[in-house]
N, C-alpha and C positions, 0 to 999 in steps of 0.2 A: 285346195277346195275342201268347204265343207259340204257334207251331205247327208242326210237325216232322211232313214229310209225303214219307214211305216212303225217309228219309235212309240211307246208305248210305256206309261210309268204306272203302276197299280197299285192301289191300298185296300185293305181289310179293313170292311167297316160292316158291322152286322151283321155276320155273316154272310154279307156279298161283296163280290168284286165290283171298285171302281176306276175307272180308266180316268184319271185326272189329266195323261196326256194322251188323245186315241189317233194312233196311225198316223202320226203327222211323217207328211216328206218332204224333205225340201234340200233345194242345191244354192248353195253358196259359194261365186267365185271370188277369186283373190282381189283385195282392193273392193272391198263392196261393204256398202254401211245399207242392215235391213233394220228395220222399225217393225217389234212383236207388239203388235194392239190386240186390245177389247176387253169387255166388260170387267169391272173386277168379280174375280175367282172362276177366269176363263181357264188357268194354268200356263198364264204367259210366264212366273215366277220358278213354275218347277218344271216347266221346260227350260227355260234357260241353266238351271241347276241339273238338271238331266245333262245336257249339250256339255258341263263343267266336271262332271262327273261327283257330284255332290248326292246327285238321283241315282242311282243305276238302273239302267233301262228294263224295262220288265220284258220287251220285247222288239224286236226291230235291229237294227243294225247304224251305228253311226261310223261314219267314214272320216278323216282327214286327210288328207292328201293321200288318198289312195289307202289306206291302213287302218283297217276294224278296229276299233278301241273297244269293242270288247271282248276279240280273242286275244289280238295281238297287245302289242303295249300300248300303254293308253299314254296320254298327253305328259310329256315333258314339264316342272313347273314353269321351264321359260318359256313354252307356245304358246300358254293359255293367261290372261290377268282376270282375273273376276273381282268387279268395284263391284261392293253393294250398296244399297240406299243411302245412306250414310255412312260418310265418311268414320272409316277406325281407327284414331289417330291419337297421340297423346297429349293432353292439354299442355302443357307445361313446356314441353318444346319447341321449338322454330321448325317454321318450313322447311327450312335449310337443311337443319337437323333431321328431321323427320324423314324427308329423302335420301338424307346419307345413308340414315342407317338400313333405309329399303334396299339401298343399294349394296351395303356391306353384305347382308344378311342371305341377297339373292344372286349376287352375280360374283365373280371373284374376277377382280381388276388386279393385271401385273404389274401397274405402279399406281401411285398417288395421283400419279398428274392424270392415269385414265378415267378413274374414279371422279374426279372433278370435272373432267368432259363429261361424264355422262351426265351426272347433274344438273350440270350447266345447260347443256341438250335439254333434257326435260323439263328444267322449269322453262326453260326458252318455251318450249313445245306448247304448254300447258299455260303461258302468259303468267307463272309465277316470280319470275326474278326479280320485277319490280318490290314485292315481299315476300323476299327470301327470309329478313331477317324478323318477320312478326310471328309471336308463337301461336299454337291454333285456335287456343281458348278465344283469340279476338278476331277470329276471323268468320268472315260474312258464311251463308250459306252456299250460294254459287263460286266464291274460293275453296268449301269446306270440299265442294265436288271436285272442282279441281286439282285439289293435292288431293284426293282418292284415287282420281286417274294418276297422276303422275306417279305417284307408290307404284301403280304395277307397273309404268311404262319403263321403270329403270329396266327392266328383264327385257327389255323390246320385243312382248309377244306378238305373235302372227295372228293370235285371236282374242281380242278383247270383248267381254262379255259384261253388261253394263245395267243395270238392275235399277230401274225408277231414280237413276242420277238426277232427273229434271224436275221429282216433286218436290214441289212446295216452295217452287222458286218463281220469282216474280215475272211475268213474261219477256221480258229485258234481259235476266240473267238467265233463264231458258234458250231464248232464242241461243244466248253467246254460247253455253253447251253443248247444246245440237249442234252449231255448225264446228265446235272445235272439232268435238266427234267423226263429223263430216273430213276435215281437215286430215285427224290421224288415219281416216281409212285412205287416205290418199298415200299414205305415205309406210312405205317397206311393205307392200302390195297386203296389208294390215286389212282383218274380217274385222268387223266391227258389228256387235250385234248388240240393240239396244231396246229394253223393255221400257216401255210407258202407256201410259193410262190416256195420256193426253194426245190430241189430233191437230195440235197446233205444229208448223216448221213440216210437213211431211213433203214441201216439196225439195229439202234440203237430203233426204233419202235415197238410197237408190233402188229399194225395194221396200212394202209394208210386206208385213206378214199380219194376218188377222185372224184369232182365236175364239172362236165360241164353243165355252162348255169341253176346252181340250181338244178339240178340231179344228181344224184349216177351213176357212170361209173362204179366206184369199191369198193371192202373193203375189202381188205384180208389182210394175211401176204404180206411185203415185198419183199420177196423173191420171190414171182409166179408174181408180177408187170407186170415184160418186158415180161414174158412170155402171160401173159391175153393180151398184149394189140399190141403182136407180134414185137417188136422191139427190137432193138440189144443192145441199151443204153437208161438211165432211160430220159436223156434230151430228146429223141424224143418222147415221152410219148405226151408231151402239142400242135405237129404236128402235131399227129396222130389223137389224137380229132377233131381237125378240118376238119376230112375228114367225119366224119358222123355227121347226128343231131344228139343233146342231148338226143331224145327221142328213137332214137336207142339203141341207148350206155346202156339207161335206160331199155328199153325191153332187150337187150343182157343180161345187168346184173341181170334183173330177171329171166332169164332161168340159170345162173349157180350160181346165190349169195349161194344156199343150200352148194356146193361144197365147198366155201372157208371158208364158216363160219363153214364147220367140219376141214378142218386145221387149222382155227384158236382155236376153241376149243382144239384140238391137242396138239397144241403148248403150251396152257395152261396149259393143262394135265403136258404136258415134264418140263416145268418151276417148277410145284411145284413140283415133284416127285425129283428135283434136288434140291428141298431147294431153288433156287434163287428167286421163289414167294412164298410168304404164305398164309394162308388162313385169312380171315377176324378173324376169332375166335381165332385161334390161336395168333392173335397182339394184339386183344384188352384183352387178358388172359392174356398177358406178360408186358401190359403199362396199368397205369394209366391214369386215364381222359378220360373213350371215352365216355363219353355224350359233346354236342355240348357246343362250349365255350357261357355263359351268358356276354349281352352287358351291358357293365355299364350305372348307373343310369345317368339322366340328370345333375346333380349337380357335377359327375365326367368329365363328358365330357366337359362340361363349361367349369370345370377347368382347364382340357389339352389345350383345345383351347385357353384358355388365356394366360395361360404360354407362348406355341410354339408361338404365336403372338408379347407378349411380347420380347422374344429373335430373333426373323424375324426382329422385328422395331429398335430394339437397335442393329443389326449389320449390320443394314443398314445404313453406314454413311453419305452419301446423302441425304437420307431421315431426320436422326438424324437433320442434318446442315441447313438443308431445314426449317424444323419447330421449330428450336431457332431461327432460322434467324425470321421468322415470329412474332415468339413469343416477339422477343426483337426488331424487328424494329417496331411494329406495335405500342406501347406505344410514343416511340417518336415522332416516325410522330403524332402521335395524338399532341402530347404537340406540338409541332410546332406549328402545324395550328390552337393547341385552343386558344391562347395569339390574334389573329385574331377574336376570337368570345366572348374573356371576357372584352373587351369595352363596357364603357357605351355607352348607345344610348343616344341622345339629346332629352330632351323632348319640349311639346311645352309651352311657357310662360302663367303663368297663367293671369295677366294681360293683354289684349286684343289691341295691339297697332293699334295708328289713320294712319299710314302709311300703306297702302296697300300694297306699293309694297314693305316693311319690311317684313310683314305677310307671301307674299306667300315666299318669301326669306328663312323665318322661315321654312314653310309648307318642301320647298324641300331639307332644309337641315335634315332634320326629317327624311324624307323618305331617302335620301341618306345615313343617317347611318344607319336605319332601313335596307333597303338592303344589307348595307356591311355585318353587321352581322350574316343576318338572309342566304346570298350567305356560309360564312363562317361556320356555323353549318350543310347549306345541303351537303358543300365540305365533312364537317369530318362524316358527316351519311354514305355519297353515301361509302366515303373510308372505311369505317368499310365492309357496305357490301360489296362489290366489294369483299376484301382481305378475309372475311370468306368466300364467297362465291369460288373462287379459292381455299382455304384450304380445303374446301367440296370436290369442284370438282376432286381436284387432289386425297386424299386418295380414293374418292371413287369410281375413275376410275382404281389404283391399285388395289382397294379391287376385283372390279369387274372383269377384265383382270386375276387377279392372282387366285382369289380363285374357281372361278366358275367350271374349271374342277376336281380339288382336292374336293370342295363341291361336285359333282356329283358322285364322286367316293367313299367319304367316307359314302355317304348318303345309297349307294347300299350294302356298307359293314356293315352297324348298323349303322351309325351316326345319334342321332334325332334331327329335322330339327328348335325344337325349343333352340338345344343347342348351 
């Protein structure tokens, strides 16, 4: 179970305190898909990031299954998957690919053939097998969500946490992610907790949770919604808010929250007594594996990363063309300009001539080729740096631009930071 008790995240702004998340509580059991709504810059975003441990709570106490995460130890990378809005994925790779190596990176498989169930499992899960083998650059936006989810599902975490997966998708391909959503909470007694904006599919839920201004307005079943909040349809919901403070809304719901969180219980009750939920013991009796997946060692991870880099760089053919180009023009222009620097220089005579103004004749012819030369080696110094210098620059402006949000993401997942 999760449980979220009078949590609280604050920022310094002008010098006064803001409570971007205030005293929210809430109980979350096993096998339960809740829906965080309202308004934008309610703090449905950094609640969920608080919940993930991205926020650290300024106040209040979060529970998982019995164990304070923030005295005791906090979340395992394999309890927790955090998809964010869009998919972090790398163009150039296949589906296929993309999940191996979530899976290499996160879980350590004792053979080949495990590692390929699990795979196989998730794309099944997630309705990717059919395009396994398309890489992401061509892929739609409600697939782009789907292999977001499937990244963390190789871990087979107990808490999925899911961040406006369904904007900007056509109501067709919404609908089909909500109910997948729906589907994984069902399965390995799986929390699923998902942020959106939007009030379409909420009877596919089995709790909203509703936010104004970083407060609890509500949390119940679906169903009793319009009825809590007196309105006829569920879109005048985020109107209605606005006609009171947050801190209303928040006293209201503490005089009736006892109420709905016995329907929801209720409801709980009716789901398993029909078979369509089960109980935590009962799944982990019937599957194997439910101890938390083990992150492979540093020398495994290396390895994945070099691989999927290796196959990144070599089907990038721009890039490919880019650095043979460098590689083979940079020797030539070299030889060019060295036939300029392997002149002899004139020396001065060693006998001492009676003509003066031979001498300094002498002297500046010296110096004259002295300088051509000596001009012609700092030409081909400067040009070496210059061009490594640009080869730096440029990979390591893609490195940086490309990798940085995929590093932060697999770093939160078990990635070690010196692999």
């Amino acid at each position: 179970m999760l449980e979220l008790q009078e949590v609280c995240f604050t920022i310094r702004k002008d010098g006064s305190d803001i409570n971007l998340v205030d005293r929210v509580s809430v109980r979350v059991p096993e096998g339960h898909f809740m829906a965080i709504v309202g308004p934008s810059g309610c703090g449905k975003t950094t609640l969920l990031k608080t919940i993930a441990g991205l926020n650290p709570e300024s106040a209040g106490a979060l529970l998982w299954k019995g164990r304070n995460l923030s005295t005791d130890e906090d979340f395992s990378p394999s309890e927790v998957g955090y998809v964010p809005q869009f998919s972090i994925a790398y163009d150039p790779l296949t589906v296929d690919e993309s999940v191996e190596t979530a899976a290499r990176l996160r879980v350590r498989c004792a053979s080949t053939e495990e590692l390929d169930q699990r795979i196989d499992r998730v794309l099944g899960e997630t309705g990717l097998a059919s395009i396994n083998d398309r890489q992401v650059k061509v892929l739609s936006g409600g697939q782009k969500r789907r292999l977001g989810l499937a990244l963390e599902l190789v871990s087979d975490p107990q808490l999925l946490l899911c961040d406006e997966v369904t904007s900007g998708l056509d109501p067709r391909s919404e609908r089909e992610i909500v109910q997948l959503l729906h589907e994984l909470s069902r399965k390995s007694g799986r929390i699923v907790l998902s942020v959106t904006h939007s009030l379409a599919h909420l009877e596919l839920y089995d709790s909203v949770l509703v936010l104004h201004e970083g407060r609890v307005a509500y949390h119940g079943p679906p169903a009793r919604l319009n009825h809590y909040f007196s309105v006829q349809d569920t879109e005048e919901i985020y109107p209605r808010l606005s006609t009171q403070s947050s801190e209303s809304w928040q006293k209201s719901w503490q005089k009736h929250g006892d109420t709905y969180c016995r329907m929801l219980a209720k409801n709980r009750e009716r789901l398993m007594a029909s078979g369509e939920l089960r109980s935590v013991k009962s799944i982990v009796s019937d599957e194997a594996g439910d101890s938390p997946a083990e992150i492979p060692g540093l020398i495994s991870q290396f390895s994945t990363l070099l691989s999927r880099r290796w196959k990144i760089f070599f089907r990038d053919k721009a890039q490919v063309i880019l650095q043979l180009a460098i590689l083979i023009c940079f020797p030539l222009l070299v030889t060019l300009f060295s036939d300029k620097a392997s002149g002899n220089i004139r020396k001065f005579s060693e006998s001492r001539q009676n003509d003066m103004a031979a001498e300094i004749q002498e002297q500046q012819s010296v110096r004259a080729d002295q300088a051509k030369v000596g001009s012609a080696i700092s030409g081909i110094i400067m040009f070496q740096v210059v061009l490594l210098s640009l080869m730096g620059s440029n990979n390591s402006a893609r490195e940086i631009a490309g990798e940085r949000p995929i590093y932060e993401k697999e770093k939160f997942a078990g990635l070690r930071p010196a692999a």
